[in-house]
Each structure stands twice: as structure tokens, then as C-alpha cells.
C-alpha positions in Angstrom: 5.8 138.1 45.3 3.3 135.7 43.6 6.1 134.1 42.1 7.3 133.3 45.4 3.6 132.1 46.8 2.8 130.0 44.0 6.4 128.0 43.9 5.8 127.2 47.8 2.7 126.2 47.1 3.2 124.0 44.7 6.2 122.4 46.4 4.0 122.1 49.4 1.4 120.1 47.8 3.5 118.4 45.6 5.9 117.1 48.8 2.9 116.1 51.1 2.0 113.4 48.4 5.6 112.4 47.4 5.6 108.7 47.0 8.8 106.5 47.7 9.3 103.2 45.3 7.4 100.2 46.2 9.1 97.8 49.0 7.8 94.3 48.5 7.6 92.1 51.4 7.0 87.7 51.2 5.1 86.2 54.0 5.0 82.5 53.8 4.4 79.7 56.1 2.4 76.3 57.1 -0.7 75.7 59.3 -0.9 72.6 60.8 -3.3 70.8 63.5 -2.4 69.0 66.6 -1.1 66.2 64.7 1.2 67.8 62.6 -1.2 67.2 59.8 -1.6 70.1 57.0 -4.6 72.4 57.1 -5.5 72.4 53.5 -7.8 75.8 53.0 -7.3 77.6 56.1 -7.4 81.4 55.5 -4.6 83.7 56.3 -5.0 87.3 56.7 -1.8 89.8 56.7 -2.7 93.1 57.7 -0.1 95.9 58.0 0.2 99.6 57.9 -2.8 100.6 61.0 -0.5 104.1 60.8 -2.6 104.8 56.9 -5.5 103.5 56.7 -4.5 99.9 57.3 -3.8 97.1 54.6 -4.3 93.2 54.4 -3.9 90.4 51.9 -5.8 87.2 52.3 -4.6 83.7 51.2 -5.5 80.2 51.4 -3.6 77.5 52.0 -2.9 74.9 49.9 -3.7 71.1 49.6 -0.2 70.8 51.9 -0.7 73.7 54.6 1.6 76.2 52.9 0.7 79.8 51.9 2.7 82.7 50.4 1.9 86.0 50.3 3.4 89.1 49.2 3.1 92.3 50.3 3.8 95.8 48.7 4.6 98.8 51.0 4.6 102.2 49.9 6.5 104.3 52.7 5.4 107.9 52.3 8.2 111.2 52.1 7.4 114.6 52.0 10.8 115.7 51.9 11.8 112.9 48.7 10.2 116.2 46.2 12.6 118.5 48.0 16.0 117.0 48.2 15.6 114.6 51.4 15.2 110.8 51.4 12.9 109.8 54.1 12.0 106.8 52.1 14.3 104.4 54.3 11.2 103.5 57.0 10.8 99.8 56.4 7.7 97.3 57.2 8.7 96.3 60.6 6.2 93.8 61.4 2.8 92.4 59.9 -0.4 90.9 62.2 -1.3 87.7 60.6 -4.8 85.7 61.7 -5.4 82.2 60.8 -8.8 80.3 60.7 -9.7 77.2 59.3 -13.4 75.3 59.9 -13.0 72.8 63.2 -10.4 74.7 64.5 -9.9 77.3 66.9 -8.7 80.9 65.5 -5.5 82.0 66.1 -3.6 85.9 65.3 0.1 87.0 65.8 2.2 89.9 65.3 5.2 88.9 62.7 8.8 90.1 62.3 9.7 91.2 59.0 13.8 90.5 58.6 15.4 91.1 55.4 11.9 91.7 53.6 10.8 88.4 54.8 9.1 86.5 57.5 8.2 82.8 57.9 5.1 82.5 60.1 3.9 78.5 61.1 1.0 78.0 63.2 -0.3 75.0 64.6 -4.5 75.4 65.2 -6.0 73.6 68.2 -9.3 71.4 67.0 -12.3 73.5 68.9 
């Protein structure tokens, strides 16, 4: 009987902390202003995963408005220890804010497709 109580322990505490392989997820894109002209240094902020705590990644962009980020996503199973693969839930979507100094802020939820999403904003001058 303790045989029995300490293997379904163990599998229980093992499977609630089961980790699935790392996903990793690019988010790139431009910010521009009004004219179509590249935001050099504007901040982008990726956040994703409200569900656990919540995660984000910030990046600047560059001397030509670009950025590039990537993400890593670590979906959760309890059931991968015990013979079940739960580890298929993918990043759906990512909330991205842009600010950059002159300009007004500006925040969007982003489709992830194919581990990949291309986000381009254009900030109004405030």
C-alpha cells in the first residue's frame, strides 16, 4: 500500500511540472511616422502568455524603423510524464505596444501564423 501511495505521488508531482520543448516565435516589423519616415529608437514591447504569469520582450528599433524579436514559449503538459501529449497548444497571438518620443503611443493584439507575425505601425506626431 505505500508502494502504491508513493508512486502516485510522485507521478502527481512530477506531471504537474512536466515541461513541453521550447516553441520559438519571430516578431518583426517597422514603425514609421506620418511621412512614411522610419522611427529610429522607438521601443517595442511583446507581451504574451497573461494565462502564467505573463511574459514580454522589449526591443528598439533600429537606425531604419525595423525590429525583430523572438519569443520562446514553453506550453505546459501534465499529462506529457504520463503517456499523453498536450504539448500541441501553440502561441496564438502576442500584444505588442509601441512608443517612441514626439509621438503618440500605440498597442495591438498580433496573429501569430506559422510561428511568425509581421507587425508595422505607423505613430501619429502628438
Amino acid at each position: 500500500m505505500y508502494r502504491v501511495l508513493a508512486i502516485a505521488v510522485a507521478c502527481a508531482s512530477v506531471g504537474a511540472s512536466a515541461k513541453c520543448a521550447q516553441v520559438p516565435y519571430l516578431v518583426r516589423g517597422a514603425v514609421t511616422n506620418e511621412l512614411g519616415k522610419p522611427i529610429a529608437g522607438a521601443t517595442v514591447v511583446i507581451s504574451w502568455g497573461e494565462f502564467d504569469g505573463g511574459h514580454s520582450r522589449t526591443v528598439a528599433t533600429s537606425g531604419d524603423g525595423a525590429y525583430v524579436a523572438e519569443l520562446s514559449f514553453y506550453p505546459y503538459s501534465g499529462q506529457a510524464v504520463l503517456g499523453g501529449d498536450l504539448c500541441e497548444r501553440r502561441l496564438a497571438s502576442v500584444n505588442v505596444a509601441v512608443a517612441a518620443s514626439g509621438h503618440k503611443r500605440t498597442r495591438s493584439a498580433v496573429r501569430i501564423a506559422n510561428g511568425a507575425a509581421v507587425a508595422n505601425y505607423t505613430l501619429a506626431s502628438e
